[in-house]
C-alpha positions as CSV (number, residue, x, y, z in Angstrom):
1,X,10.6,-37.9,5.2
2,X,9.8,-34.4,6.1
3,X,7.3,-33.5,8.7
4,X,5.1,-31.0,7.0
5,X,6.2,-28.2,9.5
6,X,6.9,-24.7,9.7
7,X,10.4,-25.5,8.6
8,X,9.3,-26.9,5.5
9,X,7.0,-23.5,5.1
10,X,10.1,-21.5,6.1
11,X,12.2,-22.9,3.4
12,X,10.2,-22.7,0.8
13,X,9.6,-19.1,1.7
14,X,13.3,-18.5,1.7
15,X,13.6,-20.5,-2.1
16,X,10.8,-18.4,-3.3
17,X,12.3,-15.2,-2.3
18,X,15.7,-16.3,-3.5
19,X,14.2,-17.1,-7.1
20,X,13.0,-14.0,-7.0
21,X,15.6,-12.0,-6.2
22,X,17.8,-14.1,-8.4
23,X,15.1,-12.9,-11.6
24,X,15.8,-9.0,-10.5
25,X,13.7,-8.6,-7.5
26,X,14.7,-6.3,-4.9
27,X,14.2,-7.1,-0.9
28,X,12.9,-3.9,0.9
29,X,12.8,-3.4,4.3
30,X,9.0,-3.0,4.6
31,X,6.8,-6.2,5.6
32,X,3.6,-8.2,4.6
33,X,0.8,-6.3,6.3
34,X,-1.0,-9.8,6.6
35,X,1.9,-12.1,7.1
36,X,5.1,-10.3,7.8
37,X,7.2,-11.6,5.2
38,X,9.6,-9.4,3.7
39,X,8.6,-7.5,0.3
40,X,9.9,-7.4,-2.8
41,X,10.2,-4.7,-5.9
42,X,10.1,-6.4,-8.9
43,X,11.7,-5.1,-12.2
44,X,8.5,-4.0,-13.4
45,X,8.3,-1.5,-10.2
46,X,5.7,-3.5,-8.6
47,X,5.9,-4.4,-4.9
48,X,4.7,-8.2,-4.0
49,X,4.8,-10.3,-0.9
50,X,6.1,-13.6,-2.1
51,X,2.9,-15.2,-0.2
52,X,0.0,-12.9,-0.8
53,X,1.0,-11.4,-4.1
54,X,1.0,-7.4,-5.4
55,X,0.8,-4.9,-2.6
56,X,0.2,-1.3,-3.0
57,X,2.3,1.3,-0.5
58,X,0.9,4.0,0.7
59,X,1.9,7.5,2.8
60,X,-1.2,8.4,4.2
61,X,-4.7,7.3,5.3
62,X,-6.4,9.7,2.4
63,X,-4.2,7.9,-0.4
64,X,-5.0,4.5,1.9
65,X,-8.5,5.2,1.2
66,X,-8.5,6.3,-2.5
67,X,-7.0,2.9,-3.2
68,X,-9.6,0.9,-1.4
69,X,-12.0,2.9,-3.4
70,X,-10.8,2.1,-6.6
71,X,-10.5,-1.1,-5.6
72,X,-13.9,-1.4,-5.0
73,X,-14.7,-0.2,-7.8
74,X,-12.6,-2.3,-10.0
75,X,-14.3,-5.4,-8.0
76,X,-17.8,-3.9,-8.6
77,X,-16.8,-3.2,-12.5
78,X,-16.0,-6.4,-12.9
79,X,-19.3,-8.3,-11.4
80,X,-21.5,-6.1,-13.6
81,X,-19.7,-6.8,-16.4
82,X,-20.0,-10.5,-15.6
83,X,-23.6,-10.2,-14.7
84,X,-23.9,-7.9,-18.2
85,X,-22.4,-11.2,-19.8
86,X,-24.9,-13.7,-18.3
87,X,-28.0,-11.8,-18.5
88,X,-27.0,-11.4,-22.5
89,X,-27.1,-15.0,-23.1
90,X,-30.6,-15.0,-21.0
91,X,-31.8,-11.7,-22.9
92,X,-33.2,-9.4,-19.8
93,X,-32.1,-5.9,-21.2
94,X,-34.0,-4.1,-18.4
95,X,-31.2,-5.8,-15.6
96,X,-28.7,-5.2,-18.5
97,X,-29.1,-1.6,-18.4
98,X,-29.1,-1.7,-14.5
99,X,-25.7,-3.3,-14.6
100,X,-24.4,-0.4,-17.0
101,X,-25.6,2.4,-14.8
102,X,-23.4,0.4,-12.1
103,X,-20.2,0.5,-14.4
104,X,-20.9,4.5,-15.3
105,X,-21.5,5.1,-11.3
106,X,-17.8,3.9,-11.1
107,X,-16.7,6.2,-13.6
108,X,-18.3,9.0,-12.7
109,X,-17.0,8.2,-9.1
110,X,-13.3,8.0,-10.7
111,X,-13.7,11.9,-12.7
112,X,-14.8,13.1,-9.5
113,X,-11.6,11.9,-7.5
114,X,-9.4,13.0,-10.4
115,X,-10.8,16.1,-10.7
116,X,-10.1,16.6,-6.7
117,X,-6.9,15.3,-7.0
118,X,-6.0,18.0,-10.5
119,X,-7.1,20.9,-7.7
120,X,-5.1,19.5,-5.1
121,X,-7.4,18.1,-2.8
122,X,-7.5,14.6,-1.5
123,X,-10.4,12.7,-2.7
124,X,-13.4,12.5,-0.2
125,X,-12.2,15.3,1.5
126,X,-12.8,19.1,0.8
127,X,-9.5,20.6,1.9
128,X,-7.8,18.5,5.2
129,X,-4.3,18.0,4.3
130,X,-2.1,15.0,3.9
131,X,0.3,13.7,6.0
132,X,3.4,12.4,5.0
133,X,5.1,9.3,6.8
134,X,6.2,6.5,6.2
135,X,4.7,4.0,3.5
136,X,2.2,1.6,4.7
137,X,1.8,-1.5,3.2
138,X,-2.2,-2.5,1.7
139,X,-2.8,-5.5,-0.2
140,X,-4.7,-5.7,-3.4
């Protein structure tokens, strides 16, 4: 009977990643930022660990950030639109409309950062430039 172990983890790992690869997944030679396993580009073009699940590369710390931002804001546009839900079926329109200036904040945030990126400029920064280097890894 098998122990439970690390091996057993191991293995399953290396099935998983097999299956993968054997549905059109490609290895790559960058690494889990959390865990170290190996990535994988699926056909699609997205880039998964086979643990943790999408993964977004990025060149620099200003595109780092601009990802965590609209992360953050997908996370936040999603609670209010829960809350928005909720507090429909409870009928407080005053919290309702609270909830909506939350999702336009978002968007507003989102034309602002385009508009910086359309004139060449990273977003939340006026004019430092980018550096280029090698892609780092930044779960979703």
């Amino acid at each position: 009977m098998a122990s439970g172990g690390s091996g057993d983890k191991d293995r399953d790992l290396v099935k998983k990643i097999a299956m993968m690869v054997m549905q059109g997944a490609v290895m790559l030679s960058e690494t889990c930022p959390i865990c170290g396993s190996p990535l994988l580009k699926l056909r699609n073009g997205d880039i998964v660990c086979p643990i943790h699940g999408k993964v977004i590369m990025v060149r620099s710390d200003e595109e780092a950030r601009e990802v965590e931002i609209d992360s953050i804001i997908a996370g936040l546009e999603h609670y209010a639109a829960t809350r928005i839900r909720e507090l429909m079926e409870s009928g407080n329109p005053r919290e309702i409309l609270d909830w909506l200036h939350v999702i336009e904040a978002g968007e507003r945030i989102r034309e602002i950062r385009d508009r910086r990126r359309e004139a060449g400029k990273p977003a939340g920064e006026e004019a430092a430039p980018r550096r280029e280097g090698r892609g780092k890894p930044r779960t979703r």
